[in-house]
C-alpha positions in Angstrom: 0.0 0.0 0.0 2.8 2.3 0.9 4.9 1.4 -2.8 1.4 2.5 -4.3 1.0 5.9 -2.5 5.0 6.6 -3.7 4.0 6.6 -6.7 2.5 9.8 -7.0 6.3 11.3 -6.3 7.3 9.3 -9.4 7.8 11.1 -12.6 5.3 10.1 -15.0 7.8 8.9 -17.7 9.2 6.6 -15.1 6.0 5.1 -13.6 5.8 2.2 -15.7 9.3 0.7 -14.7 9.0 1.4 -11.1 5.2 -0.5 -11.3 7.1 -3.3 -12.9 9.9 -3.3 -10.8 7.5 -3.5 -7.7 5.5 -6.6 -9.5 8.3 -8.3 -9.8 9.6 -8.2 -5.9 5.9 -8.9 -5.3 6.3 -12.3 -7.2 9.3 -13.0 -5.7 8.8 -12.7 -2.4 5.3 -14.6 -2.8 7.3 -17.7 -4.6 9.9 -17.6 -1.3 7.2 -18.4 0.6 5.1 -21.5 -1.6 5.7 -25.1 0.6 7.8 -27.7 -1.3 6.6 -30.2 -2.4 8.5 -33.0 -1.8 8.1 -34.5 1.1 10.0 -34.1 4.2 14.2 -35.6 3.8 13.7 -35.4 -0.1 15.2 -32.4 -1.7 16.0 -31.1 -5.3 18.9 -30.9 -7.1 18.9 -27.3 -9.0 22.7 -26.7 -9.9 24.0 -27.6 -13.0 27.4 -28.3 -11.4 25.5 -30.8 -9.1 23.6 -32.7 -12.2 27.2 -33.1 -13.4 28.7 -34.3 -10.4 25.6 -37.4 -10.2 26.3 -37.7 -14.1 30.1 -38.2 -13.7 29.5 -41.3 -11.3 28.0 -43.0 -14.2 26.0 -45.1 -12.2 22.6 -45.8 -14.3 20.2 -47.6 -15.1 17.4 -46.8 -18.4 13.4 -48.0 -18.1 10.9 -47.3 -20.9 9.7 -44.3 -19.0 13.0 -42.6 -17.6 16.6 -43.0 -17.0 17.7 -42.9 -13.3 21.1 -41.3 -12.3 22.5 -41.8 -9.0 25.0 -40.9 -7.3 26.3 -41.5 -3.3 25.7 -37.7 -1.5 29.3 -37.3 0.3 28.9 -33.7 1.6 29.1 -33.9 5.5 25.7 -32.7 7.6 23.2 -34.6 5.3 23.5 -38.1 5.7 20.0 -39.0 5.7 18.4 -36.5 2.7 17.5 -37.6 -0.6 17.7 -35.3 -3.3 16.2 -35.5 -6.8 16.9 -33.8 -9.7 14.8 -33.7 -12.9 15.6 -33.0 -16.7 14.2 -33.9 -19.9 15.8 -32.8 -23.6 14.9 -30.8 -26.4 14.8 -34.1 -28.3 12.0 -35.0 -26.5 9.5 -32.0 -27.8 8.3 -28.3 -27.3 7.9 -26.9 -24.0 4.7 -27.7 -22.6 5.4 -31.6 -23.5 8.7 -31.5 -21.6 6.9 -29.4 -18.5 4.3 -32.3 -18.5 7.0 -34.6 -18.4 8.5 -33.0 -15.6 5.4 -33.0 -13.8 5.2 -36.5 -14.1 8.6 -37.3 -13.0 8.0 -35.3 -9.7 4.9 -36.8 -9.2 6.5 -40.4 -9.6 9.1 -39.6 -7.2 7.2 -37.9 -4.9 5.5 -41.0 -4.4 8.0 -43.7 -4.6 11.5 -41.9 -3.5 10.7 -41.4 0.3 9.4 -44.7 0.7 12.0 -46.5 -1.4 15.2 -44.8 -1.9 17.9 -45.5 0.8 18.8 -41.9 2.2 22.3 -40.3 1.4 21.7 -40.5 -2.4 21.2 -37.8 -5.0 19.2 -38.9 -8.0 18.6 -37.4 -11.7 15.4 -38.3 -13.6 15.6 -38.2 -17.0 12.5 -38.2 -19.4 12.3 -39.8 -22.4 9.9 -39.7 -25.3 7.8 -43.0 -23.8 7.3 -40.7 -20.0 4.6 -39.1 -22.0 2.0 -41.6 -22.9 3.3 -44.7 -19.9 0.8 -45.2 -17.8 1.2 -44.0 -13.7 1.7 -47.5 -12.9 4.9 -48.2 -15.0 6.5 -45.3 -14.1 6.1 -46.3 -10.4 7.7 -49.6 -11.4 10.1 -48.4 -13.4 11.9 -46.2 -10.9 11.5 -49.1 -8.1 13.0 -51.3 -10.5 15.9 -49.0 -11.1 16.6 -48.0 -7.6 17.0 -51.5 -7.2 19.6 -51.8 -9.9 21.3 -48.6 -8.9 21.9 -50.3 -5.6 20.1 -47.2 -4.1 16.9 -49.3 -2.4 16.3 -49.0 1.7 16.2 -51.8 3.7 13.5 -53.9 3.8 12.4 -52.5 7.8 12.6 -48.7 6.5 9.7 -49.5 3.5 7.7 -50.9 5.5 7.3 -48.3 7.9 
């Protein structure tokens, strides 16, 4: 309320780029506060340096729906985080189709990391063309199946809590 009575002392040339100016601190102070959604011990891998570093362990494993990345989390203070990372390529289509991907990737491993995924790992998820049209179902089975390969499942006590 205060920005909006300031602007009367704003020339009227330069109104325009201090109202834009405000919107945008507006819409980034309202997307500091939104919740994350992953749960709680499962964070996201947002670096570029850090997508490398799980790439350059070269430990993989490719399903019809995705292709899983993983890589042991040495950095001291976090021993029992997840985090996931998620990426699809140009290859794969415009936009909106890798966005949809995306969102079904997060949903998958919102679902299946916490409950699966030993902690300590970080994890890239890759979509392919197939992440598209594969049902819900196989993509849950495909990234169980490939945390198994990876060697990156819990223990048998820790699912079934």
């Amino acid at each position: 309320m205060f920005a909006l009575a300031a602007m009367d002392s704003v020339p009227a040339g330069q109104r325009s780029a201090v109202a834009g100016f405000l919107l945008i601190a507006v819409l980034k102070a309202a997307r500091a506060f939104q919740p994350n959604p992953m749960p709680i011990g499962v964070e996201r891998l947002k670096k570029r340096a850090e997508f490398l570093r799980v790439a350059s362990v070269r430990r993989k494993w490719a399903a019809p729906g995705m292709v899983l990345q993983a890589a042991r989390d040495k950095s001291p203070g976090r021993p029992d985080v997840v985090r996931v990372g998620f990426t699809v390529t140009k290859k794969v289509g415009n936009a909106v189709v890798r966005n949809r991907i995306k969102r079904r990737l997060r949903a998958v491993a919102q679902e299946i990391i916490p409950a699966h995924a030993d902690a300590g790992w970080d994890f890239v998820l890759i979509g392919r063309a197939k992440t598209k049209d594969r049902k819900f179902d196989e993509l849950k089975s495909d990234l169980c199946t490939a945390l198994g390969k990876v060697g990156a499942t819990a223990s048998p006590r820790r699912s079934a809590q």
